[in-house]
N, C-alpha and C positions, 0 to 999 in steps of 0.2 A: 445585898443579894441581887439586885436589879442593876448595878454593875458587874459583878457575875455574870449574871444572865445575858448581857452584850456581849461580852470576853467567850462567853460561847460561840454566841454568833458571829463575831468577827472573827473566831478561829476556825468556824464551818468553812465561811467566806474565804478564808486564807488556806485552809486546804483544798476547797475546789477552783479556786480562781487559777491557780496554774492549768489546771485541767482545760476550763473552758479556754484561758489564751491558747494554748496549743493546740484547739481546735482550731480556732479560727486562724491561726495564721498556719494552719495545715496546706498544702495547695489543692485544687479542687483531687476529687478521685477520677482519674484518667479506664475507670472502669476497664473489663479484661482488655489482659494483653492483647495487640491486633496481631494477627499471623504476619507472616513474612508477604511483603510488600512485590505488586505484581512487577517484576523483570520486565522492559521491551524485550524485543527481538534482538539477540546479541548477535555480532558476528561469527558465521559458518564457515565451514571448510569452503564456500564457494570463493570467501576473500583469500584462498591462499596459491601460489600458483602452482600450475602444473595440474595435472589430472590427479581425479578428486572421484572416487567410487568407494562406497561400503557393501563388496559383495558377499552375500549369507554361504553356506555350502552347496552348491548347488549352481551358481549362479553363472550364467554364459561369459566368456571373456570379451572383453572391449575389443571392437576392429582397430584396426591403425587406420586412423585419420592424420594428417599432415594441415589440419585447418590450423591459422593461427591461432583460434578458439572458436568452443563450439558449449552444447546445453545440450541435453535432454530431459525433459519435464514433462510429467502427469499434467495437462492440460484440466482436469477432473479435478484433480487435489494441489494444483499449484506445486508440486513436490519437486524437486531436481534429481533427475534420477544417478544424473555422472554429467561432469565436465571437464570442460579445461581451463584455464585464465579467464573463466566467465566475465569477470568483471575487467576484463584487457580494454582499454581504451583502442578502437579501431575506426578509421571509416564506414560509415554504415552504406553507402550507394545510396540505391534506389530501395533497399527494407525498409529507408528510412519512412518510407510511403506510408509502411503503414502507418506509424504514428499521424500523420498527414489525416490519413484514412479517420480515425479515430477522435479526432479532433476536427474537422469538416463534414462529414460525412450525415451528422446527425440535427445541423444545422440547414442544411440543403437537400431537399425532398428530391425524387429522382423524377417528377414529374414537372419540375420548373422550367422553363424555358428563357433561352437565354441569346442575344444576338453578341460573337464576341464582337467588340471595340476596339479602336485602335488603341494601340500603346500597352492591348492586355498581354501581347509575344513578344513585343519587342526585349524581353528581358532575357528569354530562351537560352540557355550557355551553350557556347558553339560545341559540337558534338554528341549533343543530347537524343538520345531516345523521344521518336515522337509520335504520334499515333494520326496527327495528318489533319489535325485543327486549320481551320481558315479562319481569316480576317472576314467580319462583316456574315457571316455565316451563322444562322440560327440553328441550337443544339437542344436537346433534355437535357438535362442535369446526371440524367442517368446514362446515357452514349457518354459523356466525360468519364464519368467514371470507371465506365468498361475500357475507354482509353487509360486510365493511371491503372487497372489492376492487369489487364492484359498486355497493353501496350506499351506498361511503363513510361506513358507518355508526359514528360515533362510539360508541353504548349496546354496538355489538359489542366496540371497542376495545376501552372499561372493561372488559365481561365479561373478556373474553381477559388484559388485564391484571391481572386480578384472582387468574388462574388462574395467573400466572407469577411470583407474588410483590410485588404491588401497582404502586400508580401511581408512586411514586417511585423505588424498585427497577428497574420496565421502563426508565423516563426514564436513572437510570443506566446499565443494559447499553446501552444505546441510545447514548448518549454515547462508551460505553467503543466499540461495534461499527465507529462510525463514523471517528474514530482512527485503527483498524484497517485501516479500507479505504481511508487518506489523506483524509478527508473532514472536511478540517478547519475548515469555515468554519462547520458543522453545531452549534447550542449549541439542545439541547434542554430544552425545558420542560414541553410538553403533547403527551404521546407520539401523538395522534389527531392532531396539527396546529392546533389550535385555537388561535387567535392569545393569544400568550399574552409579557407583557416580556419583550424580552431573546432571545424565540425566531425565532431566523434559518438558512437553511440558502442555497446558492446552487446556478447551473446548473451548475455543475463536478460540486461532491458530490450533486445529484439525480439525475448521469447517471450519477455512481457505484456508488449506488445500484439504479438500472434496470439495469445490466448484472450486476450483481451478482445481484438478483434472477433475470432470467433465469437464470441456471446453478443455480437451484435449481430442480428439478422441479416441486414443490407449488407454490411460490412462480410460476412459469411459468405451469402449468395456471388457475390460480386468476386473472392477471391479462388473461388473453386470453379468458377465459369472457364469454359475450355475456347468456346468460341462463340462469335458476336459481331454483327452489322454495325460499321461504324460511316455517319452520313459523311458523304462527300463533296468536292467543293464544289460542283454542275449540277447539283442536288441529286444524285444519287444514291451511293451506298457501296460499302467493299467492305470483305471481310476480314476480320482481326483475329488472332489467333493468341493465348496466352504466350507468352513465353517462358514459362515453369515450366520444363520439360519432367517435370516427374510426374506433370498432371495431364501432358498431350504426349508423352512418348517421343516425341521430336526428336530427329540427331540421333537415332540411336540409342538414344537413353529410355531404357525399360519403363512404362508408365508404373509408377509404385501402387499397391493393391490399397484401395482406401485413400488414397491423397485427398484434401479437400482443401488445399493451399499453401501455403499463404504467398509469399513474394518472395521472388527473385531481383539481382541487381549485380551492378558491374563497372567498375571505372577502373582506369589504371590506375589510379592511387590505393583503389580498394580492394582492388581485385573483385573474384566471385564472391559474393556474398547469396545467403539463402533461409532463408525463414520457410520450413516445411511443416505440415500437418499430416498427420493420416489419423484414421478409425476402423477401430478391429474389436471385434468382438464386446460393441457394446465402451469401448478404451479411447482415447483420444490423447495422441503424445503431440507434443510440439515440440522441434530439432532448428537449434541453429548452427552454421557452419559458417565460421569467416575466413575470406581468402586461405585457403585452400595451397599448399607449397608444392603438391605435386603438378608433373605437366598436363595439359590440356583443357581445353574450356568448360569442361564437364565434371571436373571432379568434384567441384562440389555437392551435384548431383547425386554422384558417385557415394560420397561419404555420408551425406544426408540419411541416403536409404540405409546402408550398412549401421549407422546409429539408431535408424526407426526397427530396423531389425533387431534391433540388440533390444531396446527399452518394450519392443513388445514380450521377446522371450524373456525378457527378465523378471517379469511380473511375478510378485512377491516373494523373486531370490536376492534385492540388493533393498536396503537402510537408506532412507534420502539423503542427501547429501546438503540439503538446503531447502528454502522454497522461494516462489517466484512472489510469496505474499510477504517476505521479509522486512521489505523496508517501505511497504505498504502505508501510506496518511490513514489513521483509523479514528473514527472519531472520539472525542475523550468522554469518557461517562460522567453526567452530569455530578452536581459533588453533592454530596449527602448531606438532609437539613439537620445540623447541630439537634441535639438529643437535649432539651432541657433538664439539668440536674435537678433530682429530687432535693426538696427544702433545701437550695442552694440560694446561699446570697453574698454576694462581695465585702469583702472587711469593710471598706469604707461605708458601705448601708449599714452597718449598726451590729449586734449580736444576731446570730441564727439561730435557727431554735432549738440547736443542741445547747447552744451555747445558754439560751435564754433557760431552757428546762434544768440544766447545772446551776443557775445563778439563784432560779426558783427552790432548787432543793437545796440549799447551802441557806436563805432564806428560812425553809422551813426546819431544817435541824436546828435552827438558832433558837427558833420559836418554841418548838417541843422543848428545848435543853431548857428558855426562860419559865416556861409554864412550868417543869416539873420542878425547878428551885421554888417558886411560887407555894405550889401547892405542899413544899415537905416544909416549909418555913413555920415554927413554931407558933402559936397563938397568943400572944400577951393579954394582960386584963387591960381592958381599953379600947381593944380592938375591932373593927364594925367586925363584921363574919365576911367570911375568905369569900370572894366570888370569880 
């Protein structure tokens, strides 16, 4: 009977023991399903080419621009209201500045004072826009800069580059800022814009650029300024005058209602280029327009405005088309600290305690089944008394 009473128990053992393997070599529980996995930023109608608008019922028709491409964008919401070949590889000119602007600007206080040095102009490209820097001549930091935003003065650039770790250095942060702020089309060469191989930026990342500018203060005050003292080489003084005619009405071009900048530029390789701002009612758009196909030196001006016109009346009759935060560096969210499994333990540590409570009970049915042979087992004469 007390081999019985084992034949029990190893046949408890033999019905649960499959049970308990198949626990353990179960793989852990991967707990609920995770939702659908977050998406980046995928490519918009702004990578496609040709003009690019989603307008509602309602919505004002686009002017005819002849720019080789251009943006308009919600400064506010990074939005893109309507474009063209945004992402067109072009010469950027003198827009290039701003980026310039954005990447020097916050390194160098407008109260520094600075004698320029020899050898800081000698690099100057022949036909350059200047604002009238001298050799040996003590400046602010902040007269430079009214030179690069009014006077599109290349001899400022140098100086100021000179001051922030040289010409190849600036060109690098420059490169590195732009990245930064999803501006990828941007391959910098000649931090003033001066046409130079290989140096391209486009209307996507110029308007980048401008918006970005605005939210810097200095960088704001300095591109909406109309006009300004700039010191002289007899130690005097003369005045400068922006050259954004959309913001001093110059030449006959109607000053636009609202302008608060941004940069102007020009080479024959680039033609007119133009980064424009205005503010209306509480709105803030940013417009770029690159070279410009129709004649005279103003068109870009010309089209600038007729696009601010559009993106104001357009307010909330057209769908975005993209936005200027697309291809934006965002930081990565820290990664989440693993969730300890409840009474979890790896096969090779030994049985778990499902495991261990199955082995336990397959144990005790053995024991009840010998006890109960035990106690039915008949009594012989001889016998001590059952215990």
């Amino acid at each position: 009977m007390a081999v019985s009473g084992c034949a029990l128990c190893a046949a408890g053992l033999l019905v649960l023991a499959p049970a308990a393997a198949a626990v353990r070599s179960r793989p852990p529980d991967p707990g609920p399903a995770a939702g659908p996995r977050a998406v980046g930023p995928q490519p918009d109608l702004l990578h496609r080419p040709g003009v690019q608008v989603r307008p509602r019922p309602g919505a004002p028709g686009l002017p005819e621009v002849s720019a080789l491409s251009w943006v308009v964008a919600d400064a506010g919401t990074g939005e893109v209201l309507a474009a063209h070949d945004a992402h067109r590889p072009l010469p950027p000119a003198s827009t290039l500045k701003t980026l310039f602007a954005l990447t020097v600007l916050p390194a160098l206080p407008g109260g520094v004072r600075h004698q320029v040095g020899q050898g800081e102009l000698a690099a100057v490209g022949p036909g350059s826009s200047r604002v009238g820097v001298a050799e040996g001549r003590t400046y602010q930091v902040a007269d430079l800069w009214n030179g690069v935003f009014l006077s599109s003065g290349n001899d400022a650039v140098h100086v100021l580059a000179a001051l922030s770790g040289g010409w190849r250095g600036t060109a690098a942060r420059m490169q590195a800022r732009a990245r930064a702020l999803g501006a990828l089309d941007t391959h910098v060469r000649s931090p003033d814009g001066y046409d130079a191989p290989g140096q391209v930026s486009s209307a996507f990342d110029l308007a980048v650029f401008g918006r970005a500018g605005l939210r810097n203060p200095d960088f704001a005050r300095y591109c909406a300024r109309v006009e300004a003292r700039f010191p002289g080489a007899d130690g005097g003084s003369y005045g400068i005058v922006n050259t954004n005619r959309l913001l001093t009405g110059a030449d006959g071009v109607p000053p636009y209602p609202g302008a608060i900048g941004v940069k102007n530029g020009y080479t024959s390789r680039a033609g007119h280029t133009l980064v424009a701002a205005a503010r209306r009612a509480g709105r803030t758009l940013v417009v770029t327009v690159m070279n410009p196909q129709r004649d005279g030196a103003f068109a870009v001006y010309e089209e600038a405005g007729a696009l601010l016109d559009w993106g104001f009346a357009s307010a909330g009759h057209v769908d975005p088309v993209g936005s200027l935060d697309a291809l934006r560096d965002r930081p990565r969210p820290a990664p989440r600290p693993a969730a300890a499994p409840a009474a979890a333990t790896r096969a090779e540590d030994g049985p778990g305690w499902r495991e261990t409570g199955m082995i336990a009970g397959a144990a005790g049915l053995g024991a009840g089944a010998m006890a109960l042979v035990l106690r039915l087992r008949p009594v012989r004469p001889g016998d001590g008394p059952v215990r």
